[in-house]
Structure formats: structure tokens, C-alpha cells
C-alpha positions in Angstrom: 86.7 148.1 88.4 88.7 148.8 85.4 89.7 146.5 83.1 94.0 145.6 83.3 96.1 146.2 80.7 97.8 143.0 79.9 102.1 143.5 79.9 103.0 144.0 76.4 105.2 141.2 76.7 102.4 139.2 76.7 101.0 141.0 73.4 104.1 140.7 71.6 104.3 137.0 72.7 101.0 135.9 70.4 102.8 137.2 67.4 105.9 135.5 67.6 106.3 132.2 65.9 108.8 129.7 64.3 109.5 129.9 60.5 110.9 127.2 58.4 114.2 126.9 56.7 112.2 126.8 53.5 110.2 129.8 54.8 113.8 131.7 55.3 115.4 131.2 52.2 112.4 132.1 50.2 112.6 136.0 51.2 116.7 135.4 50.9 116.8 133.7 48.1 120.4 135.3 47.2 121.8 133.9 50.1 122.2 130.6 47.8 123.3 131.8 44.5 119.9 133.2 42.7 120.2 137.1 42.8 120.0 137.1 39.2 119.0 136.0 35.9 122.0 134.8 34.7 123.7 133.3 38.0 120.0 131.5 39.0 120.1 129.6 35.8 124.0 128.4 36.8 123.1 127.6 40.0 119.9 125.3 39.2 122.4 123.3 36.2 124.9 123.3 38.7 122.7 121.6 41.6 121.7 119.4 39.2 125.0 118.5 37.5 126.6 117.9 41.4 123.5 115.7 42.4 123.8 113.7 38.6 127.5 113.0 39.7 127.8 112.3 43.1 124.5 109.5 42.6 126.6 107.9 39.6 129.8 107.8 41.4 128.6 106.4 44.3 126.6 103.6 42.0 130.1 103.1 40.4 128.0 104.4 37.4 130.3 106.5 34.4 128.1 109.7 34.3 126.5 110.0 31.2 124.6 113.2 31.7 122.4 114.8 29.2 121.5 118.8 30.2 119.1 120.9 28.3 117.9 124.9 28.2 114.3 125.7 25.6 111.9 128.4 25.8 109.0 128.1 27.9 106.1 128.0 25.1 104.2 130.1 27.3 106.7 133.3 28.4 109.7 134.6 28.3 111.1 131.8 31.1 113.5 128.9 30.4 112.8 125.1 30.9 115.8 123.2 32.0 115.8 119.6 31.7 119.2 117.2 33.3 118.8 113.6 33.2 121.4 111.0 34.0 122.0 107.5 33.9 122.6 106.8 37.8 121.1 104.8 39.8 117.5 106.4 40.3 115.8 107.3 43.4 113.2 105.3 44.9 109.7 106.3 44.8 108.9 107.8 48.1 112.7 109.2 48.5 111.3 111.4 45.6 109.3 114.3 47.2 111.9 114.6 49.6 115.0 114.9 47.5 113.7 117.7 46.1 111.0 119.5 47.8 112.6 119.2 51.6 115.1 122.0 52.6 117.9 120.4 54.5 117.0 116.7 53.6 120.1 114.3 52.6 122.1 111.6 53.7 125.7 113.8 53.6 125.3 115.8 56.1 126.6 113.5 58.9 129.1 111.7 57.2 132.3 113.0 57.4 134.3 112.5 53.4 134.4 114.2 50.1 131.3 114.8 48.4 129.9 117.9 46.4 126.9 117.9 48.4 126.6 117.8 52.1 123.7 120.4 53.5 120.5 118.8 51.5 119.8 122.5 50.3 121.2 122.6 46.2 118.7 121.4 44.3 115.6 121.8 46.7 116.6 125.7 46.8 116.9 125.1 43.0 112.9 123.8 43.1 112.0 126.5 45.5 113.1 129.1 42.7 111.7 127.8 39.7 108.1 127.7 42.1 108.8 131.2 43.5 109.7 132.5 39.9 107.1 130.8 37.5 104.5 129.2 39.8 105.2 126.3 38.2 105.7 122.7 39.8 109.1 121.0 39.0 108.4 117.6 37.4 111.0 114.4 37.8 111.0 110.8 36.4 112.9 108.3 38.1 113.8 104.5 37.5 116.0 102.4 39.9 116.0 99.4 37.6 115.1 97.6 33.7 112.4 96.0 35.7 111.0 98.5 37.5 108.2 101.0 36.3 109.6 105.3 36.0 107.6 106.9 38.4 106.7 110.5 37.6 106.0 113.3 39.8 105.0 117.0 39.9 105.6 119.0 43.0 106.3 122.0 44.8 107.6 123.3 48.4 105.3 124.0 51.0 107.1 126.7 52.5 105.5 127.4 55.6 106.0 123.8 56.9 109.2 122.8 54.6 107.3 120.1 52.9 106.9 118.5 49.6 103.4 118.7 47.8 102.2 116.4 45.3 100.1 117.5 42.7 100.6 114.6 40.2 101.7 111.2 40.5 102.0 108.5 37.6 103.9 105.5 36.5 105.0 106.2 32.7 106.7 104.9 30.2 110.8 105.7 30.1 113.0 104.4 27.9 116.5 104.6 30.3 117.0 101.4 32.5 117.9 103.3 35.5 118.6 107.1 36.3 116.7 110.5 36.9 115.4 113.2 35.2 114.5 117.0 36.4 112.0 119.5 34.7 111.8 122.9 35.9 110.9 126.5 34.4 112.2 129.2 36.0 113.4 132.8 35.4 116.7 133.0 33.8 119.2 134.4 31.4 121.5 132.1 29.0 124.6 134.3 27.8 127.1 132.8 25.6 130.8 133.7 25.3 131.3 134.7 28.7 133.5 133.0 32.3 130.1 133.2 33.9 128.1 131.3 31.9 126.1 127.7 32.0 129.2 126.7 29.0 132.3 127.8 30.9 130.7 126.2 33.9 130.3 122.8 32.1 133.9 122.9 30.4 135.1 123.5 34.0 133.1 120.6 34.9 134.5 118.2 32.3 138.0 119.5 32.7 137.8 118.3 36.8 135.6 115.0 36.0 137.5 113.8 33.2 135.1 110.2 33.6 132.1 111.9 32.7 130.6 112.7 29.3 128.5 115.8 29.6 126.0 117.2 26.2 124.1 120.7 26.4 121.7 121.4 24.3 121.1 125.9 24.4 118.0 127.5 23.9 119.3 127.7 20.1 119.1 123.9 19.8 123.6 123.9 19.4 124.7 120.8 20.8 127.8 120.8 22.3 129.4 117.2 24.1 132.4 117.1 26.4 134.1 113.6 26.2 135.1 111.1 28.6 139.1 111.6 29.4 139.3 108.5 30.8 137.0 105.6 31.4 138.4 104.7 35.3 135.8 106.4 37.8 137.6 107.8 40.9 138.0 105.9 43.8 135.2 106.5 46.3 135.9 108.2 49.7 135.6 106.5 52.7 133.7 107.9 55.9 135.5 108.3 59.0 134.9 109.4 62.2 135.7 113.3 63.8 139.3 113.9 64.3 139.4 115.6 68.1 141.3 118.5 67.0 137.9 119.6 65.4 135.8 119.2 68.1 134.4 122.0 70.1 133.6 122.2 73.6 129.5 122.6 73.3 129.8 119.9 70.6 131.6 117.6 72.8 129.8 117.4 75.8 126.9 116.6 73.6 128.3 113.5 72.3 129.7 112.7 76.0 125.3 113.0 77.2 124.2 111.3 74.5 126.3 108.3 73.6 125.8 105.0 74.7 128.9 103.9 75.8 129.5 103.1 79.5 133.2 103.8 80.0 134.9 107.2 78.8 137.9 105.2 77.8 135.3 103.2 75.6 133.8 106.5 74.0 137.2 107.8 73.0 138.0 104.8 71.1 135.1 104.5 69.8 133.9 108.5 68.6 137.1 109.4 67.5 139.2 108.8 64.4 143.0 108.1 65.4 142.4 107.2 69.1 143.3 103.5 70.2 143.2 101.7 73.3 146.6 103.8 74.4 145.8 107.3 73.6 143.0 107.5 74.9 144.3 106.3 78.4 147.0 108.7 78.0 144.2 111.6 76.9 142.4 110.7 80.1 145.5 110.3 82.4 146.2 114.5 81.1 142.6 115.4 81.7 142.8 113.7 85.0 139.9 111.5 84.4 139.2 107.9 85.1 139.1 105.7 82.0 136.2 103.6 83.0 134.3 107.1 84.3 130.8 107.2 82.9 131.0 109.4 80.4 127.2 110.6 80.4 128.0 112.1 84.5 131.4 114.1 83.5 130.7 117.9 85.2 131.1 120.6 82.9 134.8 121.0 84.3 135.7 118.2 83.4 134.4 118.1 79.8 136.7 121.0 79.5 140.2 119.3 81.1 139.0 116.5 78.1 138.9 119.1 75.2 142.1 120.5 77.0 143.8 117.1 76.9 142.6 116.8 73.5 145.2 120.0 72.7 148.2 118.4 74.7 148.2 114.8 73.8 149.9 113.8 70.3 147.6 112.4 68.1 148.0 111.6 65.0 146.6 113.0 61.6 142.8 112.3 60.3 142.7 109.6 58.0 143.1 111.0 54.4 141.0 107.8 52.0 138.3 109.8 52.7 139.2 112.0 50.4 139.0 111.5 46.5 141.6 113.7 44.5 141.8 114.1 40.8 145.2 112.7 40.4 147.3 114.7 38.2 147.2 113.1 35.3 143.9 113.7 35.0 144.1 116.7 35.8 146.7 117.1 32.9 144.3 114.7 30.1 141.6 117.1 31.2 143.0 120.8 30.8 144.4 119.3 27.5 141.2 118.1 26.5 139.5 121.2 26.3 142.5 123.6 26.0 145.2 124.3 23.2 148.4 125.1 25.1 152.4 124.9 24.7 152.9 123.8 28.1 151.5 122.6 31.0 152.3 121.3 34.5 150.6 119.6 37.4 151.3 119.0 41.3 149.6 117.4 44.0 150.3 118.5 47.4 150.3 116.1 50.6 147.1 115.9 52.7 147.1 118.6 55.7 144.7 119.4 57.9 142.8 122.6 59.7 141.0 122.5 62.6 140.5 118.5 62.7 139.5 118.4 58.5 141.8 116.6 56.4 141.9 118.8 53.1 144.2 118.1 49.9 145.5 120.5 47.0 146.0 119.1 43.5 146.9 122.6 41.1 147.9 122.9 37.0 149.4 125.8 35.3 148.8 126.2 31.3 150.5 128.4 28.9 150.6 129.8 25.7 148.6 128.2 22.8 145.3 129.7 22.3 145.2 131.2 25.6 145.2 135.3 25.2 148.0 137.4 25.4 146.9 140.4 26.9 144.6 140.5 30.5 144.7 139.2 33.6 145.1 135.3 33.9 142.6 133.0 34.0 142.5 131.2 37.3 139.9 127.8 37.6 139.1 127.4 41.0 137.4 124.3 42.1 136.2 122.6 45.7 135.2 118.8 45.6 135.3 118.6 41.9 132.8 121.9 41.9 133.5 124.3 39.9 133.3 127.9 41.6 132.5 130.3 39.4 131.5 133.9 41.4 133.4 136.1 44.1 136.7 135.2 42.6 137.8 138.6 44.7 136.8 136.8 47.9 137.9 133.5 47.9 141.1 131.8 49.3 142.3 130.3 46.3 142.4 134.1 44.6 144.2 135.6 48.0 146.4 133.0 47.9 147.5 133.7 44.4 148.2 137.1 45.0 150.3 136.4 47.2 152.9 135.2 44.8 155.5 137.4 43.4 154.4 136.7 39.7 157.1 138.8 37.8 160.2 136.2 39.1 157.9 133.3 37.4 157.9 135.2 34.2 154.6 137.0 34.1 153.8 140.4 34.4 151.7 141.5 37.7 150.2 144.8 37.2 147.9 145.9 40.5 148.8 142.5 42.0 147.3 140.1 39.7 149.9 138.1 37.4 149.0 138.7 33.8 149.6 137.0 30.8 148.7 133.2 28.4 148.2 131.6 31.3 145.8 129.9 32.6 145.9 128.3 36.8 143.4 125.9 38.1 143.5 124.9 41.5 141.2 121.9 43.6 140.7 121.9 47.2 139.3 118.5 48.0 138.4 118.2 51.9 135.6 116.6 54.1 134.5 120.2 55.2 135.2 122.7 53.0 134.8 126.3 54.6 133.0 128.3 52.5 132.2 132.0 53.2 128.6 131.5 52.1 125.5 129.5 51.5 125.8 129.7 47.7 129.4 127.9 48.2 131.3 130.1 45.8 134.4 130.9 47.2 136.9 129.3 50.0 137.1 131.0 53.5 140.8 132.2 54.3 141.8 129.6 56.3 145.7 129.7 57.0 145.9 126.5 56.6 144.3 126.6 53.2 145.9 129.7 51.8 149.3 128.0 52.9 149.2 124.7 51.3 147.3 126.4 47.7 150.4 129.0 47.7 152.7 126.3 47.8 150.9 124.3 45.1 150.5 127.1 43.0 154.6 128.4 43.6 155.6 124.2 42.6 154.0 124.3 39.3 154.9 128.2 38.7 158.6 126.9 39.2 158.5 124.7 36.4 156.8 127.1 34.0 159.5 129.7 34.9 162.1 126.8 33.7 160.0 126.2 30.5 160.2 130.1 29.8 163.5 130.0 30.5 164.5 126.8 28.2 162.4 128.3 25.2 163.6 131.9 25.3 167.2 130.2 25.4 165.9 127.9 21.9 164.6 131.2 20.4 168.0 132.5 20.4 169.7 129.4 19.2 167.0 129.4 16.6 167.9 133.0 15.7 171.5 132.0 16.0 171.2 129.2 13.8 169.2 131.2 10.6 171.6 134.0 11.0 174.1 131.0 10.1 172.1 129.6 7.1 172.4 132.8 5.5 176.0 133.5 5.9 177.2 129.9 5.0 175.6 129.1 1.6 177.1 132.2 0.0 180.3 131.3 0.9 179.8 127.9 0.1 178.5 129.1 -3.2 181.4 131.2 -3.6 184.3 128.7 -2.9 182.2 126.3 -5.3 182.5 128.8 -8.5 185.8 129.5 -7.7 186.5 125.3 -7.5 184.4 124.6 -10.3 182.4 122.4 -7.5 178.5 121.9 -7.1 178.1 123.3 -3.5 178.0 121.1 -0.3 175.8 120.0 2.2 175.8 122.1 4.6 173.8 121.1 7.1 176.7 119.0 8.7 178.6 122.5 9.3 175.5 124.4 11.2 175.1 121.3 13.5 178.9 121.4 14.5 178.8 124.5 15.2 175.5 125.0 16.4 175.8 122.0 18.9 173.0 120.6 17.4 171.2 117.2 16.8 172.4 116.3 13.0 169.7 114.3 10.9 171.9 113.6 7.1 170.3 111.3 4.6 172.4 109.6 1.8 171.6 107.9 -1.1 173.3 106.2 -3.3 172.7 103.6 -6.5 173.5 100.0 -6.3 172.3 97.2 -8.8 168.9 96.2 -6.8 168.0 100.1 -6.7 169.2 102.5 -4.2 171.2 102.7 -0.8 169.5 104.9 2.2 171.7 105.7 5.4 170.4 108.3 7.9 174.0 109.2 9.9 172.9 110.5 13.3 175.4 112.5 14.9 175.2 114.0 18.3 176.6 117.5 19.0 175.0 118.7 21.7 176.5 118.8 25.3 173.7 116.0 26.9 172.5 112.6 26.6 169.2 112.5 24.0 166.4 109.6 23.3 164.4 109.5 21.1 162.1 108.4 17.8 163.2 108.5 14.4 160.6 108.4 11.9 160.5 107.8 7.8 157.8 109.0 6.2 158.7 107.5 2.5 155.9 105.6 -0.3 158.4 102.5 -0.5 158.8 99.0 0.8 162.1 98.8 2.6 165.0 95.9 2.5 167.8 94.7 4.0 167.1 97.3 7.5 169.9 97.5 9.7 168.7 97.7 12.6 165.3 96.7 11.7 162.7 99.4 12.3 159.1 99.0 12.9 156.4 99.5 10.4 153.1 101.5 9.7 151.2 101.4 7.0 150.1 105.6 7.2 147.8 106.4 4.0 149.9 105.9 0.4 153.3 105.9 2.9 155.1 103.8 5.3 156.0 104.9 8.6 159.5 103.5 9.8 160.2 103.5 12.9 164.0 103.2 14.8 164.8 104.2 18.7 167.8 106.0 19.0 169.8 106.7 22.1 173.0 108.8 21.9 175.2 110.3 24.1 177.3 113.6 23.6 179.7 113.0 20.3 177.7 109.7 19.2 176.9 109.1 16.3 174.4 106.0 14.5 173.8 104.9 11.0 170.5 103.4 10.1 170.8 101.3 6.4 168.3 100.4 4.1 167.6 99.6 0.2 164.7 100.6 -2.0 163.9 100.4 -5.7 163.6 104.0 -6.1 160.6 103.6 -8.3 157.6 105.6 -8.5 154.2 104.2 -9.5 154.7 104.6 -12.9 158.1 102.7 -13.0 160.6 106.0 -13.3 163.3 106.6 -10.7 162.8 108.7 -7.9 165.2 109.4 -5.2 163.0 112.8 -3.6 162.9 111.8 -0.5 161.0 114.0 2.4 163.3 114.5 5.5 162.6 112.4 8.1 161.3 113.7 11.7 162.3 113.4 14.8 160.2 112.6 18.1 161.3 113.9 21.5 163.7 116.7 20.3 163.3 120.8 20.8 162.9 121.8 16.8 165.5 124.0 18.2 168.0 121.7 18.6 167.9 119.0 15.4 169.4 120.0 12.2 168.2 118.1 8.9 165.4 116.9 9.9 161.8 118.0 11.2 161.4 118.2 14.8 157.8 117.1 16.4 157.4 117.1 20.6 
């Protein structure tokens, strides 16, 4: 009898088989930011950097991060090396931190952090093994009086698990935090957007509470200060909103939960759901309150989600979010940026589909920023800086959106141009991200709405700045054109007078409607009289600071200024508030001697503190 053929199903059935997450993401390793030399070398500093931070924040811990790049001894790979001051990990959390795909405690908490999936720096380990063959060693201390454990592992990829290959207790100087050893294949490029430099700038200029120092494979040191020393307040978890929840998502909380009454597992899964709404939400879906939620049919799971949709409830909670605040934001992009002008907005907390999100946004420009090219836009999510697929991401789209040219810059194929720099932050419990290497924002209406809107507030007021100075550079041109006609007829009616030639600094400010700033001096027997006549001439209101910059000891002040010693010279001091066609006189005597006992009565002019330069005659204007 011959031998049956078994069903191929049946042969193709021995060769199938489950494959771990670490399995999967070692033959697509792109998928999470390391498709090249360059962009892998980012991506580990960057997994690092996020994991550094989020440990020291949630310790209440200033960061204090130290990051370095050397060349292997041995090839042509790179050894990177971050160690922070946070709070350490204990010794067997180690091996899993990072050597277990998809381990972390974010994932199910719903608030602002950078990390949430458990992949970053485990996928960061997985490279450096994949590329080199080498094992990534970390130290670790949790406390003065603890030992640093030490550890060298790699990934087991075919199960997903951490291997130890060495395992000591050493000697480490720090008396908490963590450090990270890998070597991997990598590119450092200097001088570019995408590189590990511009990343860490970004970093500081959106975590103005951390001090970050990179040492390059060239051994260049280069430190980004503290801002500020106030750490940001931490985000609090809540619960799922229900306008998030999905239908397969909530019957599985309705088999699982341990609640007897439905009313009960409203109240109690669900942020903004009290006692009342829920009766209301079950009233809609036509369910008992004190049903058991574990027997609800499939039907009726479905009239709940429904009710869900029809029942006001109000917005997610929002303190479980963290913004910048904008003035940090503001102390940051002027920390590591020289600019003429910038402005800052922080828009009110929305939400799509059930995720409360937040967008804080600064324009720059001018300074050192160039001229010519496109603008330089920072995009950020959770503090992260997002350095790849600009031309994908929401914040980008959003952008272009705007009609630049009525804000002042030019937009040539649809991207504003110009000295401008834009950063904007999208801070949210659940940021949608088009990819696993979390590089650019998914367009989300929601999202593209509320970053337009940031983006056209702070646009607004650069448009009035442009406006305001191009209307000072004609007064300015104004004014010098005045300066040179003037003193040649002021010259000429003195020869003919047989006069020495006024001041004429009073004149230009009448008729320039400007701020005047006249000194006068004059003998007496004690040494000499100083006034400073203020005059107002302009058509508003001004405040401001008055300073004298002069190498003597001043007497009989009215009003009394204060004092400050600067150098060889005294800095005085008066507050002055004048409205239009006011005018003040500030008084003082000197001896008029220099130090070796002549007269002198050079005085410098003094300068002015809160004024447009534009818009102060006789006297040196500083913002």
C-alpha cells in the first residue's frame, strides 16, 4: 500500500514559528533610526541623553550629563560613553534596561515623558552588538553607600533577552548615577543640522535646567550651561480620557476589570467621569448602572462607546503634561543664539482623539542667523529634539501653510526664507509619530491646527518688530540727513554773527520728535555744576534708565541716583518717566579734577536704557 502524502499544510506548519521583537528589529534595524553612519551615532547619544534626563527629572535630580565620542583602539569604530548624575538603577533592573526590547515602566502610564515604548536605548545596544560584536558595558550606583555594580552584556535576540558576560562590583567615584559604554559603527560630522552638536544645542536650548559637556573624537570640549536652576514640574499620571478609547480596546477593559457594577468601572477607568456622568453615559447607552460589566454582549459594548460620543464630557486633565514655559523657552534660544529679536507663545491645552497635547513655539531674527536660505525651523516633541524627515512631519506641513510674505519673509517654493530661525514643542501624553525612530509628528488636524496658530501668534509680532524698525531706519536716515544740513548753516549764521556755533542737538530733537539727552556744565566755587535736561518730544509716554558713566564722586544729587562702582568709573543711576512735552533736570556738582589735579570737564555722554537708538538725541541709546 503506498505510502500518503502528508497535506502540505501540514509541511509548511513545522516551519512556521514565532520571532522576537528583538529578532525583528535586528534585520530592520532602520525602522528605529540606524540606516546610517551618521544618523546611528545620533540616535544611540540621543537614547541615552532622553533616558539621562527623564531618570534625573523624575529623582528631582538637575541633570548633569557628561557625553563622550573616542576612537576604538582597535578599528575604525567609535566608543561612546554618557554618564549622569541621576538616581542609578538597581542591580538586577540592569540587564533589563538595556538588553530587553520593549521593557520599561512608561508604557502604561498615561503623561509626558520622552520615553514610553522601552525600545531607545535597548535598540541602541542591539546596534553597537550587531555592528562591532562587542558587549555594551554600564556602571550604576543608586547611593554614597552603595557599591557601583558593573556589567557587560548583549541581547539575545532569538528570545529578547539580556546576557551577562561579566559582572563586578568596582570602584566609582559618583555618589549616584549611570554610565553607558558602547562601540559601534558610526560617523561624527561637524558643522552640519544633522549632527551629534546641533542635536545637543537643541537639547540645551529645550532643557534649559540641564548642563550638558561633549567631548568629540578630537578631544574639543564643548559645555552647554544651566539657563536656570528650577527643574520642571513633574507630570502627573492620569487615567484614559473616553474619547480615546476604541471599541476592541474597551471591551477588554470591561472583561478584565474587577469592578462589579458598570456605573463603578466608569468612575473608576476613566479620567473626567464622576458619579453623574457616568449615570447619564449609561442612561444614553441604555444600560443598567449596577450591570456587571464583565457579562455586557458585544451590542452593548458598542451602545457604551456610542454613548461615549453623545454625552458631554469634559476635557482630559492637562497637569500631566510638563511644558517649557516661555520664558525658558526665551533664556534658552538666547543662550545659544545671537539675535535682534525674539518672541515666544504658549498655546492652551487641546486635545485629539482623547490625548491632551500642548504647543509652546519661538520665532528668532536677525543677529547671526544667515541672510540668505531657507529658515531654520527646531522642531521638538517632549523636550526631544527631532532632527530627520523635516519634509514629513506636522510641524513642517503646518508651517507651510502660512502665508510667509505678509509676516515679512520671502517664501520662494513655499518655504519662508530668511534670518529667522522657528522652534516649535509639542508636548502630549501620546505623541503620534509616523515611525518607530520617532522623528517626525503624524498630521493630525488637531495638531497641524493648534502649531499653525502658535506659529501665525509669534509671526504677528515679528511682522510688528519689522515694521517698527524699518519705520526707525527711516527716522535714522531722516535724522543724519538733518545733521548734515544744520551745522553748515549754523556755522554760517555764526561767521556772519561773529558767534561760536550752537548746540544743536536741541533743534534735531524738536524736530525729529525725538527723546533729547543735553548735558550742561558750568563752574561754581566748589568745582563744577552738571544738569542733564531731559526733554520729551516724541508723541508717547517713555520709561526708562539714565545712566552716567563719569571717573568722579558726585554731590549735592537732586534726585539722588544710585551708585556703582564700574572699573576706574561710577555708574549713576536715575529712573525717568516722561510723558509727551515733559521735560526733567537731574543736578549734581563735581570737582572737575583729573588724577593729576588739572581741570577736566570732558565728559562722555550719558546712555540711555529702554529707548530705540532711533529715537534719543544726545545721548547713547542701549535696549
Amino acid at each position: 500500500m503506498a505510502q500518503q502524502t502528508p497535506p502540505i499544510a501540514e509541511k509548511l506548519a513545522e516551519s512556521q514559528k514565532s520571532i522576537s521583537i528583538a529578532e525583528f528589529f535586528e534585520k530592520n534595524k532602520q525602522m528605529l533610526g540606524f540606516d546610517s553612519l551618521q544618523r546611528s551615532l545620533i540616535t544611540t547619544i540621543k537614547e541615552a541623553v532622553d533616558n539621562a534626563l527623564d531618570a534625573c527629572e523624575e529623582a528631582e535630580i538637575l541633570p548633569d550629563l557628561f557625553i563622550e565620542i573616542k576612537p576604538s583602539q582597535s578599528s575604525s569604530n567609535l566608543v561612546v560613553v554618557v554618564e549622569d548624575n541621576g538616581p542609578g538603577i538597581v542591580r538586577d533592573q540592569i540587564p533589563k534596561v538595556f538588553a530587553k526590547l520593549l521593557y520599561g515602566s512608561r508604557f502604561h502610564t498615561i503623561k509626558q515623558s520622552r520615553g514610553q515604548q522601552g525600545i531607545g536605548i535597548s535598540a541602541s545596544v542591539l546596534y553597537g552588538q550587531l555592528s562591532t560584536g562587542k558587549p555594551t558595558k554600564i556602571i550604576s550606583k543608586i547611593d554614597p553607600g552603595e557599591p557601583a555594580h558593573y556589567c557587560e552584556l548583549i541581547i539575545n535576540t532569538s528570545k529578547n533577552e539580556p546576557e551577562i558576560l561579566e559582572e563586578m562590583i568596582v570602584d566609582w567615584d559618583p555618589p549616584h548615577g549611570t554610565r553607558i559604554e558602547l562601540e559601534l559603527a558610526g560617523a561624527y560630522v561637524k558643522g552640519r543640522r544633522q549632527s551629534v552638536l546641533e542635536y545637543l544645542r537643541n537639547t540645551a536650548i529645550v532643557n534649559p535646567h540641564a548642563r550638558i559637556t561633549l567631548v568629540d573624537p578630537d578631544g574639543e570640549y564643548t559645555t552647554f550651561n544651566r539657563a536656570t536652576d528650577l527643574l520642571p514640574e513633574q507630570p502627573k499620571e492620569i487615567k484614559p480620557h473616553p474619547a480615546g478609547i476604541e471599541l476592541g480596546t474597551l471591551a477588554k477593559m470591561l472583561r478584565y476589570t474587577d469592578k462589579q457594577r458598570l456605573s463603578a468601572f466608569l468612575k473608576d477607568s476613566f479620567s473626567r467621569i464622576g458619579a453623574v456622568t457616568a449615570e447619564e453615559i449609561c442612561t444614553h447607552a441604555k444600560l443598567k448602572p449596577a450591570a456587571d460589566p464583565r457579562k455586557l454582549t458585544h451590542e452593548e459594548v458598542e451602545r457604551l462607546l456610542k454613548a461615549f460620543r453623545h454625552v458631554k464630557i469634559g476635557s482630559p486633565p492637562t497637569d500631566c503634561l510638563s511644558p517649557i514655559s516661555e520664558d525658558l523657552i526665551y533664556k534658552g534660544v538666547e543662550k545659544e543664539y545671537t539675535i535682534d529679536f525674539i518672541a515666544t507663545v504658549k498655546r492652551s491645552p487641546a486635545v485629539y482623539t482623547g490625548s491632551p497635547f500642548l504647543i509652546e513655539a519661538a520665532i528668532a531674527y536677525g543677529g547671526d542667523l544667515p541672510a540668505d536660505g531657507r529658515v531654520e525651523i527646531l522642531r521638538f516633541a517632549n523636550r526631544v529634539p527631532l532632527l530627520y524627515q523635516q519634509g514629513a512631519c506636522a510641524i513642517t506641513h503646518a508651517i507651510e501653510r502660512i502665508n510667509w510674505k505678509y509676516y515679512g519673509l520671502s517664501q520662494p517654493g513655499g518655504f519662508p526664507a530668511g534670518p529667522c530661525a522657528i522652534l516649535v514643542h509639542v508636548a502630549s501624553t501620546n505623541v503620534p509619530f509616523t515611525s518607530e525612530s520617532k522623528n517626525a509628528i503624524a498630521d493630525v488636524p488637531e495638531i497641524l491646527d493648534e502649531v499653525e496658530n502658535g506659529v501665525r501668534a509669534i509671526a504677528s509680532k515679528m511682522r510688528r518688530y519689522l515694521g517698527r524698525r524699518d519705520t526707525l531706519s527711516k527716522r535714522k536716515e531722516k535724522e543724519n540727513l538733518i545733521r548734515k544740513v544744520i551745522p553748515r548753516l549754523a556755522i554760517k549764521v555764526s561767521d556772519i554773527l561773529d558767534l561760536d556755533p550752537p548746540n544743536i542737538n536741541p533743534v534735531v530733537a524738536r524736530i525729529m520728535g525725538n527723546l533729547l539727552v543735553d548735558r550742561l556744565i558750568g563752574r561754581n566755587a566748589d568745582g563744577l555744576n552738571v544738569e542733564i535736561r531731559i526733554e520729551n518730544h516724541t508723541g508717547t509716554a517713555h520709561s526708562f534708565k539714565l545712566h552716567d558713566f563719569i571717573p568722579y564722586e558726585i554731590k549735592s544729587a537732586e534726585p539722588s541716583p544710585r551708585m556703582a562702582a564700574v572699573g576706574d568709573r561710577f555708574d549713576y543711576l536715575w529712573e525717568v518717566s516722561l510723558r509727551p512735552g515733559e521735560d526733567v533736570h537731574l543736578r549734581y556738582v563735581i570737582d572737575g579734577k583729573d588724577s593729576t589735579g588739572e581741570e577736566n570737564i570732558s565728559l562722555p555722554e550719558p546712555v540711555v536704557e529702554g529707548v530705540s537708538a532711533e529715537l534719543v538725541t544726545g545721548a547713547r541709546a542701549i535696549a
